[in-house]
C-alpha positions in Angstrom: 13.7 -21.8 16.2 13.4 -18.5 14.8 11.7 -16.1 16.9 11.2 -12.7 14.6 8.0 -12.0 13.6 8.5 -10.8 10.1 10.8 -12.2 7.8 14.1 -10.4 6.9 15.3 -9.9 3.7 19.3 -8.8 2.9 18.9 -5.2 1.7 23.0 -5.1 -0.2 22.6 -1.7 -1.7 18.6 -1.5 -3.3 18.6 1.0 -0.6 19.9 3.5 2.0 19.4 5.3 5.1 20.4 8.1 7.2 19.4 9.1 11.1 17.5 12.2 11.0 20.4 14.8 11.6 23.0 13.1 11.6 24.4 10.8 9.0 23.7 7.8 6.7 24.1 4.2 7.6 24.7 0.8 6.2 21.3 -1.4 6.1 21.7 -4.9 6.5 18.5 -6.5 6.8 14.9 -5.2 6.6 12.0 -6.5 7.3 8.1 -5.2 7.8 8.5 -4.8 11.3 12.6 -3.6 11.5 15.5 -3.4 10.3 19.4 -4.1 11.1 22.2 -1.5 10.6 25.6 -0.6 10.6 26.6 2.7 12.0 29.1 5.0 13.3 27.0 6.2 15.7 26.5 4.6 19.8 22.6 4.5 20.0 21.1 3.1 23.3 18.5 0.3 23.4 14.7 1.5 23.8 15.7 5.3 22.3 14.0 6.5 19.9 15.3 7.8 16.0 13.8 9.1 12.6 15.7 7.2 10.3 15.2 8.1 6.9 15.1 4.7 4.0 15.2 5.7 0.6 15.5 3.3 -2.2 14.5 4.1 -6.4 10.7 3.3 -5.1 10.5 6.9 -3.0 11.4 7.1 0.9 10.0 7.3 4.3 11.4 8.6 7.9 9.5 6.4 10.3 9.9 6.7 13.9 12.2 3.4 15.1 13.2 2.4 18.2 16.4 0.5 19.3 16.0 -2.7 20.4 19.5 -4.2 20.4 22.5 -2.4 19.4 26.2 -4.4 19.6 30.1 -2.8 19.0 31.1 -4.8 15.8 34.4 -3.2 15.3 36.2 -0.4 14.4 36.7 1.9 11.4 40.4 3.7 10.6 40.2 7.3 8.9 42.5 9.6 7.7 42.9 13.7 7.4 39.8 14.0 5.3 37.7 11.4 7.2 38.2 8.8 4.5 37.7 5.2 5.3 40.9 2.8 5.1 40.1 -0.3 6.6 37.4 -2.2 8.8 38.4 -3.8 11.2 36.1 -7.4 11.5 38.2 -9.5 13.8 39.5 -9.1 17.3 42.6 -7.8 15.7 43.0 -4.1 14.4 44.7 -3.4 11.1 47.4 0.1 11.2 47.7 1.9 8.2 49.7 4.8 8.1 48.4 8.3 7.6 45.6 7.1 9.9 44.4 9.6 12.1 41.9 7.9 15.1 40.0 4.9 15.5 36.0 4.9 15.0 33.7 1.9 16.2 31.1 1.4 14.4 28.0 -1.1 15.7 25.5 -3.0 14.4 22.0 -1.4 15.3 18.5 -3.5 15.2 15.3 -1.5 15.4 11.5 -1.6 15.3 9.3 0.6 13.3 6.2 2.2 15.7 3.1 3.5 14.3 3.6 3.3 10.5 1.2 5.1 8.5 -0.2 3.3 5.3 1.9 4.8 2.4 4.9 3.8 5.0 3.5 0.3 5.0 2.6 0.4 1.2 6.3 1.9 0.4 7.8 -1.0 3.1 5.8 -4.1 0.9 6.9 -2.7 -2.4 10.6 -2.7 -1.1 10.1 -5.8 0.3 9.0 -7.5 -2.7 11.4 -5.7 -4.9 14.4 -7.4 -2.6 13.0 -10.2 -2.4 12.1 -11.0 -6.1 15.8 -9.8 -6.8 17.3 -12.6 -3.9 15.0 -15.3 -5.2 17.2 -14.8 -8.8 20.0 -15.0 -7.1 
């Protein structure tokens, strides 16, 4: 039985985000009340971030906080900080010129206290992706 209380709709790459001062992350999922990510960055449950989601229908920086956040693997860069490889499975792929190991996790989190073009912008997106995933 699902327990969420908003549906979730697969985000692909309609649109992005970045954590207020510091950098941009992968969105998985969003929904009215969250969303899931992928990120370089450790961020502890029940903390609190700006994260800033900006898609071809404006953006918004709500405050979100962390409700569940889960090591998923591990990301290899090189000199220049360029990704080669993720690393999905419990087995970690070497590639030369690789400089260190990053892990990267998978970060769910709640909007608080949305104001109403945040909620207005969140239902347009929300439609938008889920028009596109019904023509799928």
């Amino acid at each position: 039985m699902n327990k969420r209380s908003f549906q979730r709709f697969r985000v692909d790459d309609e649109c992005k985000a970045k954590i207020i001062f510091a950098h941009e992350v992968k969105i998985l999922d969003i929904s009215s009340g969250g969303m899931l990510f992928e990120t370089t960055r450790r961020m502890n449950t029940n903390s609190r971030y700006r994260v800033q989601i900006s898609s071809d229908k404006g953006k918004m920086a709500p405050l979100c906080t962390v409700v569940r956040a889960t090591l998923k693997g591990a990301i290899k860069s090189g000199e220049k900080g360029n990704v080669f490889a993720l690393d999905d499975g419990p087995e970690i792929i070497r590639l030369k010129g690789c400089e260190k190991t990053i892990p990267y996790y998978h970060v769910a989190v709640e909007f608080q206290g949305l104001n109403d073009n945040e909620k207005i912008f969140l239902k347009d997106l929300i439609s938008s992706l889920s028009r596109k995933h019904e023509a799928d």
